[in-house]
N, CA, C and O of each residue as an XYZ file, in Angstrom:
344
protein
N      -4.896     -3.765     15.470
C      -4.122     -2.714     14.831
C      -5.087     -1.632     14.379
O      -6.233     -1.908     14.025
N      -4.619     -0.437     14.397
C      -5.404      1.024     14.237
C      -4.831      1.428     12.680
O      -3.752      1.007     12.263
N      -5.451      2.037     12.139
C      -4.487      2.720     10.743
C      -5.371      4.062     10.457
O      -6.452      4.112      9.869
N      -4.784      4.905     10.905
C      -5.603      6.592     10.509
C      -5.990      6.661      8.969
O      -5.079      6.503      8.156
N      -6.867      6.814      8.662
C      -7.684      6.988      7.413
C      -7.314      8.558      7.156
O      -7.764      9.250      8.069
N      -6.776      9.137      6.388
C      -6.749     10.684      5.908
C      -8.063     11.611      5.801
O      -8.015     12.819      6.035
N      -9.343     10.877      5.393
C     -10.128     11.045      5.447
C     -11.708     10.842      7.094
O     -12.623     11.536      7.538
N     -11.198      9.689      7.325
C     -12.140      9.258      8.388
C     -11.395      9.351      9.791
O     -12.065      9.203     10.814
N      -9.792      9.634      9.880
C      -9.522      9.199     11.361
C      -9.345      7.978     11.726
O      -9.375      7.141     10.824
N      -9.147      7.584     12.908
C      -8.268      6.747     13.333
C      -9.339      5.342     13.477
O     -10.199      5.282     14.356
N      -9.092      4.172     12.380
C     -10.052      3.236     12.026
C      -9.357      1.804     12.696
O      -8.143      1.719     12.876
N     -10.337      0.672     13.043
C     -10.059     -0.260     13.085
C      -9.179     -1.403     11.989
O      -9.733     -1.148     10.920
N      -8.408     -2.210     11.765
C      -7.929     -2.304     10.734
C      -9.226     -3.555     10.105
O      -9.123     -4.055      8.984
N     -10.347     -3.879     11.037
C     -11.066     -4.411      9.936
C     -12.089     -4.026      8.503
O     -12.810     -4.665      7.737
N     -11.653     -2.566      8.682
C     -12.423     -1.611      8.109
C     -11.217     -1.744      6.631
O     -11.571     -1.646      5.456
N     -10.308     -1.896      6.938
C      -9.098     -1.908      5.796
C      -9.176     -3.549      5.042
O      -9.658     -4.554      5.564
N      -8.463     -3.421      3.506
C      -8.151     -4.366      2.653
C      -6.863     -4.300      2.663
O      -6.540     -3.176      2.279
N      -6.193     -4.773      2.846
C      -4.192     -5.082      2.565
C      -4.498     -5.358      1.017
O      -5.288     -6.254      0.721
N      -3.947     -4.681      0.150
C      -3.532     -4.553     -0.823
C      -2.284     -5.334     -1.667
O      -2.313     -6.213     -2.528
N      -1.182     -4.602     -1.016
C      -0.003     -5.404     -1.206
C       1.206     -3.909     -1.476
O       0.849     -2.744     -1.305
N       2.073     -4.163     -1.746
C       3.306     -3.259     -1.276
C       3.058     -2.190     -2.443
O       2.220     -2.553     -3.269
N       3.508     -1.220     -2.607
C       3.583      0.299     -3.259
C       3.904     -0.262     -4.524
O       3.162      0.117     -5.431
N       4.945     -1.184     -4.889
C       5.248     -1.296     -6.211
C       4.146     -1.314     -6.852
O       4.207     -0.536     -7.804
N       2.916     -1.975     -6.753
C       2.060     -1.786     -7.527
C       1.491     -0.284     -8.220
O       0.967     -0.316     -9.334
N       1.592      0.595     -7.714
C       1.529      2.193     -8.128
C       2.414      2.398     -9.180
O       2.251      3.513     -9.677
N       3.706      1.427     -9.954
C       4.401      1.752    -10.630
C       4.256      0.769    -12.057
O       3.469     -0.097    -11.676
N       4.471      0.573    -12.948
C       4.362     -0.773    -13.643
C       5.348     -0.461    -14.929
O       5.733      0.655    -15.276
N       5.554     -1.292    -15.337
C       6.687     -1.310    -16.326
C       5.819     -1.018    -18.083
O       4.778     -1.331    -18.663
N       7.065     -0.239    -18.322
C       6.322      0.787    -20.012
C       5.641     -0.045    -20.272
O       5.591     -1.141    -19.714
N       4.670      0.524    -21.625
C       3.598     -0.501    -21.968
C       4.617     -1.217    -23.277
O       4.054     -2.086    -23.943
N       5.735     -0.954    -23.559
C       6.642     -1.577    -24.766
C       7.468     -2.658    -24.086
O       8.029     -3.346    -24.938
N       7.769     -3.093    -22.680
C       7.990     -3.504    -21.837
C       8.029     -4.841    -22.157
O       7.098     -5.212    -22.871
N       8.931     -5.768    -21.799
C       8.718     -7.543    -22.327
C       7.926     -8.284    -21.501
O       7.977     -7.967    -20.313
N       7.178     -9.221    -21.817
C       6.463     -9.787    -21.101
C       7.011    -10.822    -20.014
O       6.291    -11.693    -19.523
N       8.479    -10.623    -19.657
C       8.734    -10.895    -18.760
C       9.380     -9.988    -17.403
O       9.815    -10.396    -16.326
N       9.227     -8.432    -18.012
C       9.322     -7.273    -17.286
C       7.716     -7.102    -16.323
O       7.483     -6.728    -15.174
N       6.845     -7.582    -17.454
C       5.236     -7.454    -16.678
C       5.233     -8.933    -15.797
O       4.561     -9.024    -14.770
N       5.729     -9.620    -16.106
C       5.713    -11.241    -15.297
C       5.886    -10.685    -13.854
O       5.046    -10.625    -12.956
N       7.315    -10.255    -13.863
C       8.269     -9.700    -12.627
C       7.514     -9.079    -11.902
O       7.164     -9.462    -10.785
N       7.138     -7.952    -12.491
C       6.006     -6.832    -12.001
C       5.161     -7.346    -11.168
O       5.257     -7.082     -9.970
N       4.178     -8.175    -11.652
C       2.977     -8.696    -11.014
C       3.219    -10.058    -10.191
O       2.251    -10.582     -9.641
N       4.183    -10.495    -10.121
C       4.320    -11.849     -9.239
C       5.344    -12.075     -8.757
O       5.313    -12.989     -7.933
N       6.779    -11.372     -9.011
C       7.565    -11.216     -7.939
C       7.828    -10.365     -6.840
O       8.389     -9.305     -7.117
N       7.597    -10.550     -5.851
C       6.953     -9.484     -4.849
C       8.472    -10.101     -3.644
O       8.758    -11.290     -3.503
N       9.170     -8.994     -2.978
C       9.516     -9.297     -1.637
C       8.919     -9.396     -0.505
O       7.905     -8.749     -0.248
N       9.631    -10.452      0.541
C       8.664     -9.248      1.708
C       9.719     -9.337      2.766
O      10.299    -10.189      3.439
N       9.689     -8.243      2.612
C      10.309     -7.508      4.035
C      10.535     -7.504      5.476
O       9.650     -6.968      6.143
N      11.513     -7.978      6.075
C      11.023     -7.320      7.384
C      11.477     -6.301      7.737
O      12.524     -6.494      8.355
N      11.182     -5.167      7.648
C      11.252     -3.581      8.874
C      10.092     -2.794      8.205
O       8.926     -3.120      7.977
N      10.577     -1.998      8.037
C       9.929     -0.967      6.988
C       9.765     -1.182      5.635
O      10.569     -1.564      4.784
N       8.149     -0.761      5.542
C       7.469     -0.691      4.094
C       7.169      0.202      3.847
O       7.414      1.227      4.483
N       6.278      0.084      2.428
C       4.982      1.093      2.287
C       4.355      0.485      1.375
O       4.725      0.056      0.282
N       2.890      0.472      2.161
C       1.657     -0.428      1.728
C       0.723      0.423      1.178
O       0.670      1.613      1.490
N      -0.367     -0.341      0.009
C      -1.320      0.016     -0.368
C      -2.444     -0.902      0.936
O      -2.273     -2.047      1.355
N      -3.573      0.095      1.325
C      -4.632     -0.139      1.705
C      -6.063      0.455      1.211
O      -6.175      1.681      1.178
N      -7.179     -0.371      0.822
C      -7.915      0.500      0.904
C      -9.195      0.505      1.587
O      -9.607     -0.654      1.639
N     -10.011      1.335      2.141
C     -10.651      1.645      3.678
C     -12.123      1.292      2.776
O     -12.672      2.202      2.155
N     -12.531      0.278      2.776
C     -13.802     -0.270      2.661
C     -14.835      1.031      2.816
O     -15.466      1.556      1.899
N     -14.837      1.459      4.414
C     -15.831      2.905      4.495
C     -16.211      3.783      3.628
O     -17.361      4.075      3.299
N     -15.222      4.202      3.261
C     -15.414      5.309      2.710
C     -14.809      5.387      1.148
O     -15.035      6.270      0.321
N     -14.033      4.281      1.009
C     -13.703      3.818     -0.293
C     -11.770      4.847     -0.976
O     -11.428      4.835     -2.159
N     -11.052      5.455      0.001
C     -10.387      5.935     -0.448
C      -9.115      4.846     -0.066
O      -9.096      4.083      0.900
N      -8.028      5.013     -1.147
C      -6.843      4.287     -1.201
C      -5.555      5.117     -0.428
O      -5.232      6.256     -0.763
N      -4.884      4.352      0.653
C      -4.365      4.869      1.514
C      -2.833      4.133      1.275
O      -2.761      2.905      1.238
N      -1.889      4.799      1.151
C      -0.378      4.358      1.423
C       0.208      4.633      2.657
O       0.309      5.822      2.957
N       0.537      3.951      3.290
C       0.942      3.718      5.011
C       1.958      3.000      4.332
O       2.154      2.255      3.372
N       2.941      4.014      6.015
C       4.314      3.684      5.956
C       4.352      3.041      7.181
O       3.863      3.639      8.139
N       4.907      1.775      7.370
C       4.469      0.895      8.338
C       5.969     -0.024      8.549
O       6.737     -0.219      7.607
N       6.199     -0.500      9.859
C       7.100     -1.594      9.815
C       6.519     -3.482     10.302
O       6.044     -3.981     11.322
N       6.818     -3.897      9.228
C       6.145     -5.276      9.480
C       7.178     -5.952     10.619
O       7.198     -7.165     10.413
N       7.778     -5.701     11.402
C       8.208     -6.379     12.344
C       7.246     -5.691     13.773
O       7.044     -6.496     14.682
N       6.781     -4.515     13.922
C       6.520     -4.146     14.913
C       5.197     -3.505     14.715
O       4.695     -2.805     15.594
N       4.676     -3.713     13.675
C       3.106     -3.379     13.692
C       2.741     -1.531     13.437
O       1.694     -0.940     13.171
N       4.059     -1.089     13.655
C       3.905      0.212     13.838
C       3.462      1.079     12.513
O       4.006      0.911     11.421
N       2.606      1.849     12.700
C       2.497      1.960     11.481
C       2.845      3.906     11.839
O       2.210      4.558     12.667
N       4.089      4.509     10.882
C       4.891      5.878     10.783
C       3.788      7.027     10.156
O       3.449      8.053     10.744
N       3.406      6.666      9.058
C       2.680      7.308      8.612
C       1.113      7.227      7.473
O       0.939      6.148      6.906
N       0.612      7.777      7.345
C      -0.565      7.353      6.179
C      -1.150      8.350      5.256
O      -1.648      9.298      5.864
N      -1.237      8.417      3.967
C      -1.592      9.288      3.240
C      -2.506      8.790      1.802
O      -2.241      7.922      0.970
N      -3.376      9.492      1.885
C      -4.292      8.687      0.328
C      -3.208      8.747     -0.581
O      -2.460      9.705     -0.392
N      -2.840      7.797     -1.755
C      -2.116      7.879     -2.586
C      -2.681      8.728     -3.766
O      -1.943      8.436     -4.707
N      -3.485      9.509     -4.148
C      -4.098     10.483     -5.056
C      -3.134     11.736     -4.754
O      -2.837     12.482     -5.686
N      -2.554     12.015     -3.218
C      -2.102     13.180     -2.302
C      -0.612     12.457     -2.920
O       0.011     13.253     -3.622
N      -0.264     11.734     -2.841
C       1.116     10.771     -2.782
C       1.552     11.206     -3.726
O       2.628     10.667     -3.463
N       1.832     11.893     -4.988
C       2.389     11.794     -6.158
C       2.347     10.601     -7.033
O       2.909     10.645     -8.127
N       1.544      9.229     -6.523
C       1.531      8.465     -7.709
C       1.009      8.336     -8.765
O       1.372      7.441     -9.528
């Protein structure tokens, strides 16, 4: 699998870390119950079609959100998440 780096171009994916899905970019208020942060951090879906993943590119060290479908490898799009609005 290939995943375009925003920065470096079109990389091998051993150059990448799988992260884990976008929710992590979001997290629940800091007044939040400690079973709102439980949820947060350890209930995770997974999907099959379309996602959007955190990666980040070992090389060069920037964090990349790719829009990807886990049934077909395909990966739609990729953008550093700094660019992303998160």
């Amino acid at each position: 699998m290939r995943i375009t780096c925003p920065l470096c171009g079109d990389r091998d994916l051993r150059e990448f870390s799988y992260t884990g899905s976008d929710d992590y970019l979001t997290r629940p208020d800091h007044e939040a119950s400690i079973e709102a942060l439980d949820d947060h951090l350890h209930l995770r879906t997974n999907p099959a079609g379309e996602t959007r993943d955190l990666w980040y590119h070992d090389a060069c060290g920037a964090w990349i959100l790719a829009e990807r479908n886990t049934v077909t490898h395909e990966i739609h799009a990729t953008s550093l998440v700094a660019e992303a609005g998160a």
